[in-house]
N, C-alpha and C positions, 0 to 999 in steps of 0.2 A: 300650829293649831288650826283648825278646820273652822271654815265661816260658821258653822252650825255650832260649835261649841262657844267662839267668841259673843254668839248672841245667847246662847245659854247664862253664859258666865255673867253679859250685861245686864242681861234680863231679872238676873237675880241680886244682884248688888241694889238696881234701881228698886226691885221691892223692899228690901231690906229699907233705901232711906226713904221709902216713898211712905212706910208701914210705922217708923222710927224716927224720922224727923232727920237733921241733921248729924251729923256725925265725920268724928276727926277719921282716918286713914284708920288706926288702930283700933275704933269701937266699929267700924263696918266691916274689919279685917274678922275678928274672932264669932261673928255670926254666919260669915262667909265661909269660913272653915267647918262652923257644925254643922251647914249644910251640907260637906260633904263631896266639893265641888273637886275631881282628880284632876291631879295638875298642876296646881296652883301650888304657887313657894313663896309667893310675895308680890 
């Protein structure tokens, strides 16, 4: 994976709880996927 992407990938997780508040593995996981983010499996 390319630096550019792994701060993509951070960048969007951290909106997600920044936007949502806390969250387990599995409730940041399924808004992460509707973003749309290719690549990701888990």
């Amino acid at each position: 994976m390319l630096p550019e992407q792994t701060e993509t990938i951070t960048r969007v997780i951290f909106n997600i709880v920044k936007e949502h508040g806390p969250h387990t593995i599995v409730e940041t996981w399924e808004p992460v996927k509707e973003v749309g983010l290719g690549g990701l499996t888990g």
